[in-house]
N, C-alpha and C positions, 0 to 999 in steps of 0.2 A: 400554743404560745404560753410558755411562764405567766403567772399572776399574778398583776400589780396589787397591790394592797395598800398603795399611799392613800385611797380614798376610806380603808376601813376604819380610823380614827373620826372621822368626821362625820357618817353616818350613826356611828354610836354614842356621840354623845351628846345626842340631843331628842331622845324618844320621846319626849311629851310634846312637843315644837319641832320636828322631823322639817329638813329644809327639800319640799318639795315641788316641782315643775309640774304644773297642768297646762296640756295643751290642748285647747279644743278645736277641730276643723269642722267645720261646715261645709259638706260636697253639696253638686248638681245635685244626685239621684242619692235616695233613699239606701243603705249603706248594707251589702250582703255580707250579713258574719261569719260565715265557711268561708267566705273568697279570703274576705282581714286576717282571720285567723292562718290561713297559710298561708299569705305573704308574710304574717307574721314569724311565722316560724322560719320561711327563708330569710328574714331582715336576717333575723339575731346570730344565722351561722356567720355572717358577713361581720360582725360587730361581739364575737366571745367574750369581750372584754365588760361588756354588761351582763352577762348569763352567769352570775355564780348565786350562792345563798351562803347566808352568815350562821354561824355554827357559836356554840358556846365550850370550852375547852377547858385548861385548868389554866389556861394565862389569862384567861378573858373571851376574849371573843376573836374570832379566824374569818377567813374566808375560802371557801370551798367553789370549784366550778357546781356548774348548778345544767345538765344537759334535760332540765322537764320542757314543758311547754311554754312559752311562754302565754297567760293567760289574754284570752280577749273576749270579756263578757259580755253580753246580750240585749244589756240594757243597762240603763244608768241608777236604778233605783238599788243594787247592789252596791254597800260599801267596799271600795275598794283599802285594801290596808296594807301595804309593801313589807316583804318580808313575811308575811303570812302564808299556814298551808292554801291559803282559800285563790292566793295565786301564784302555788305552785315554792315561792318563798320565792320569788324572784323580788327586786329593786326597780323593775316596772313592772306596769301590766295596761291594759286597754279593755273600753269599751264601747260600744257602737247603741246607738239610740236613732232610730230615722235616718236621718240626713248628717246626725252629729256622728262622729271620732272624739273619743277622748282618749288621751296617752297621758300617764301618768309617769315620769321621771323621779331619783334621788338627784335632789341639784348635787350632793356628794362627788357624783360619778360622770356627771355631764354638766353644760353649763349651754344655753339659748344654741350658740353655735354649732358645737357640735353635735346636740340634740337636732339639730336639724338637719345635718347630714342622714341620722337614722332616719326619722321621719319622711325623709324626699326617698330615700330608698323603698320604706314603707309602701310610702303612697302610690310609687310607683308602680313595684309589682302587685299591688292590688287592683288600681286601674287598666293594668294592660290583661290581666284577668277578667275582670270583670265586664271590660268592654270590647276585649277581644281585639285588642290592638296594640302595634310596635311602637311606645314612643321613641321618641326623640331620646335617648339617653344624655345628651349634653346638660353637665352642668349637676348627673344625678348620680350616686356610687351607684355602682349594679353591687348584687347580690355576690356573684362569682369574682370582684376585682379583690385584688391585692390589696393586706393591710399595710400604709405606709411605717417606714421605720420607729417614727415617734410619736405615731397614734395614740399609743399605750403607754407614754414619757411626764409623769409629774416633776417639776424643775422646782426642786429644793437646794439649789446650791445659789448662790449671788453670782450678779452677774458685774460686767464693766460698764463703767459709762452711764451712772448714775447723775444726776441733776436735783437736788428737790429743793431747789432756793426761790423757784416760784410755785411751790403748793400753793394752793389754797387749804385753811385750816378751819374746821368749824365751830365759832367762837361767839357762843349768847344768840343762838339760833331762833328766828319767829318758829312758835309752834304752834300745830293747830289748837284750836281751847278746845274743842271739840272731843280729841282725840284719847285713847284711853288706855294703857299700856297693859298687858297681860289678855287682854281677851282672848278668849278660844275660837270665836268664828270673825269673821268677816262681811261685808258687802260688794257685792261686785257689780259691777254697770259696765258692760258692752258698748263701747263707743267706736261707733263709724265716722270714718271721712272721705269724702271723695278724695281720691290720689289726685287727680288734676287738677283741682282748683287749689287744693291744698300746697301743692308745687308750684303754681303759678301766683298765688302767693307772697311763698316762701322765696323764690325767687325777684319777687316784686322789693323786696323789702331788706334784700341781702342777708336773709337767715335760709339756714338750711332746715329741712322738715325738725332734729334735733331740736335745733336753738330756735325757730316759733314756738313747737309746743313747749319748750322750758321756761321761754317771753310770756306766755298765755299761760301758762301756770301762774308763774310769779305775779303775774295781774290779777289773776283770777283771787289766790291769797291774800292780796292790798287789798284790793275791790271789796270782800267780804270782813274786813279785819282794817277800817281806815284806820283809824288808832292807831295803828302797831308802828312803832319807829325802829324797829329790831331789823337785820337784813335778813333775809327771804335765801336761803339754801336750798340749791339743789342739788340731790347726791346721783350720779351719770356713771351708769356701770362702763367703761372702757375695756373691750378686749386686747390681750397683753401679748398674746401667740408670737407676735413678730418679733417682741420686745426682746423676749425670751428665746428665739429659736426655736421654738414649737410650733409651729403651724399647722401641724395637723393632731396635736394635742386633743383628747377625749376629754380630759380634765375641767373641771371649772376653773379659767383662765382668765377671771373678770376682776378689775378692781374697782372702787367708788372714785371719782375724781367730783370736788366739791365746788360749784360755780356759783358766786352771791349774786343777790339783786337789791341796790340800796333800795329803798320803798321810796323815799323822794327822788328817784328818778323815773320811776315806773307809768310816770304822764308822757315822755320821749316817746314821739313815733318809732311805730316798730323798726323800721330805718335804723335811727340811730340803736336802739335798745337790740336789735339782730346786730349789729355792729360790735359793739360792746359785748356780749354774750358769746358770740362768734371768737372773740378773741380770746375770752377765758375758758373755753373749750377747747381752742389750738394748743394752747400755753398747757394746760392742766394733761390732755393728753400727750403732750410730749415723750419720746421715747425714755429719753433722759430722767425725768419724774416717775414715771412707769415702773423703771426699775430702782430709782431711788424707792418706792411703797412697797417692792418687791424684797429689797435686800432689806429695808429695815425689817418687815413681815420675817426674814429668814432670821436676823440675826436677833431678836426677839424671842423667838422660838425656842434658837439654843440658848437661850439664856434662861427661858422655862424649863429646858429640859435637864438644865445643868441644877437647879436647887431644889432643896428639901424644902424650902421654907415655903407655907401656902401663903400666907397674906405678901409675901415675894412674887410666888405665881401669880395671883388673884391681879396685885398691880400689874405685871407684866402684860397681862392679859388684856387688861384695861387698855397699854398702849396700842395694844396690837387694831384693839375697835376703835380707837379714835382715829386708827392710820388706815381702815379698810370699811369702816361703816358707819362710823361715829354717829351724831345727831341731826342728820340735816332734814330740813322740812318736809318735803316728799322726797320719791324716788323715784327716779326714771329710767328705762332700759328697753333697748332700740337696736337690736342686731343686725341692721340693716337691710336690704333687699333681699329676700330670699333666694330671687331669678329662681321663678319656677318653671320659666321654659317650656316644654312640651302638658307640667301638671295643670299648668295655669287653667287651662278651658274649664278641668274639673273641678275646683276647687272654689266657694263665696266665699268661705273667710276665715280665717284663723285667730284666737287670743289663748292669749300665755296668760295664766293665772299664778301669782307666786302669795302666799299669804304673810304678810306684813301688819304690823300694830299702829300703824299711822297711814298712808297717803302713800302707796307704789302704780307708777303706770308703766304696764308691757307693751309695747309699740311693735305690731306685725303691720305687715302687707301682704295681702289677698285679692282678691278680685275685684282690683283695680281703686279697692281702698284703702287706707289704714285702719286696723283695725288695733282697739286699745282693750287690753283689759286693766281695766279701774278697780281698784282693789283698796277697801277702805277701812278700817277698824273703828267706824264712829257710824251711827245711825243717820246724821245728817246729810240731805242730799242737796243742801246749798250749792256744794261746791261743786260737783257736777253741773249741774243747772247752770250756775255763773259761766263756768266754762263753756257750756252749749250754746247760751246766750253771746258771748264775747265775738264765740266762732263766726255766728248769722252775721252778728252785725258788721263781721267785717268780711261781707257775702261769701263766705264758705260754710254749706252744709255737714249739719251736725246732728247726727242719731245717738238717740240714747237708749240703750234695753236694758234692766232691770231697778230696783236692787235685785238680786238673786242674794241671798242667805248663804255664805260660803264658809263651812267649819273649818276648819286645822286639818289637814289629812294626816292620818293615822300611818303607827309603822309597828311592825313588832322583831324586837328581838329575843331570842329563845330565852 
């Protein structure tokens, strides 16, 4: 298949801050690296459209298929650095530690979604090796199936049937004091939930798993920060695939949709506050809005692309991030159910790491929990804690592991 290249702009311009997915899984059994490795190697025939390496040229920078290995190292005490000879110059690579999987992603080339399509594939022909067993294939790509026609489809053009009269816009945002902009590593904390208490819950209370933990955020920031009379944003990645016609898009296909929390309402039982929340998550992901963030992102663009003038781009540029990331308090991203299906027996648990300068939570589900990963760019671990405490006392169990020290993952271009 011909090479898409709309993701090569965006991997290169950002080497010192490289926009990168960490996924880590947690299996049953201690994890064999010959077996990973050559499931590995069947994933990627299944998926070409992530196998190439970036080359440097007289325009700039290309992109070339790339048929090496892909790498899946041995242990986790090796840096991993994408784009490097050291894994092969691919834009992923893996490594296995115990019981852990780690996969490393360019958000560039992929985005939570369809990173996980690869992964279930992944996981799959490694387990059915490993254990010597047929699963269930529903619900997982096999290796040998067919790539659909717009797997490999970036949607640059605008679409009809735009709406954005009810955006929310992020305006004098509460910010953490904490928080510190430019740092090079991070904190991470692994946070569990029971799936069932947590839905039963969420259900008691008319929020869905989203909009409690967005309600318990937003409290969790009042709670630590009375004071503040600013409103409380939250920034909610929304996938756009439908919006757009791409449903089976590789792309990153996500945008920010912005949901406030007055702080003098934040005493309303979660009832009402799942209510109210619930409604600004309807509204904000609307189709209509969706692609109103999408045509203005487009036509923005060409309005970059059309001038010479930099302090012309520079502003232009500016609109683009107030209309897809702007400033809101934390961040939160939640791809919903994975439906693992047949994988499910094997697997404890999974967290997406994505590295951010303030407050992001990845919201998986795994074996039978949700699992977060908490990702923080401030040393204080208040705010975890508040959140663990908030959870008990409203009897849902709440784990917390680390800080874990989490740097910037590295990328090299030639």
């Amino acid at each position: 298949m011909a090479m898409n290249k709309a993701d090569l702009s965006g991997i290169i311009s950002s080497p010192k801050k490289p926009n990168i997915m960490e996924f880590l899984f947690i299996l049953k059994e201690d994890i064999d690296r010959d077996i990973m490795d050559r499931a590995m190697q069947r994933t990627i025939k299944r998926y070409p459209y992530f196998a190439f390496q970036i080359i440097r040229n007289e325009n700039g920078y290309d992109k070339i298929e790339n048929d090496r290995p892909v790498v899946v190292k041995d242990s986790f005490s090796e840096e991993i650095v994408l784009g490097a000879e050291n894994v092969n110059y691919h834009w992923l690579a893996a490594a296995c530690d115990g019981r852990q999987l780690k996969l490393l992603v360019s958000h560039m080339i992929a985005d939570g979604r369809s990173a996980m399509r690869f992964y279930k594939t992944l996981l799959y022909c490694y387990i059915c090796e490993r254990h010597h067993v047929q699963l269930d294939p529903a619900g997982i790509i096999l290796p040998d199936s067919p790539i659909s026609p717009d797997e490999d489809v970036k949607v640059f053009n605008t679409v009809d049937g735009e709406d954005g009269t009810m955006r929310n816009t992020v305006k004098d945002p509460f910010v953490i004091p904490e928080a510190v902009k430019d740092e090079m590593k991070g904190y991470l904390y692994q946070v569990s939930i029971p799936e069932k208490e947590f839905l039963a819950s969420s259900k008691g209370s008319d929020n869905s798993p989203l909009t409690l933990l967005t309600v318990y955020m937003a409290k969790t920031l009042q709670s630590l920060n009375p004071e503040n009379d600013k409103e409380i944003y939250a920034g909610i990645a929304v996938d756009v695939r439908d919006a757009l016609q791409c449903p089976e898009s590789r792309f990153s296909n996500s945008y920010v949709v912005f949901i406030k929390h007055d702080p003098a309402k934040l005493d309303l039982d979660l009832e009402r506050l799942g209510t109210m929340t619930r409604g600004q998550i309807i509204i904000q992901s609307d189709e209509g809005i969706v692609k109103y963030i999408h045509n203005s992102v487009m036509r923005i663009s060409a309005q970059i692309r059309s001038t010479s003038d930099m302090m012309e781009k520079q502003r232009l540029m500016h609109e683009i991030y107030q209309l897809v990331a702007s400033n809101p308090s934390y961040m939160i991203s939640y791809v919903g159910n994975p439906e693992w299906g047949s994988l499910e027996p094997y697997i404890e648990e999974e967290y997406t790491v994505i590295m951010k300068d303030k407050l992001f939570l990845e919201v998986n589900a795994a074996g039978g929990k949700f699992c977060i990963g908490w990702v923080q760019g401030f040393e204080n671990d208040s705010y975890v804690k508040e959140f663990q405490q908030m959870l008990e006392n409203n009897g849902i169990n709440c784990e917390v592991k680390g800080p874990f020290v989490h740097n910037w993952h590295k990328c090299y271009l030639p």
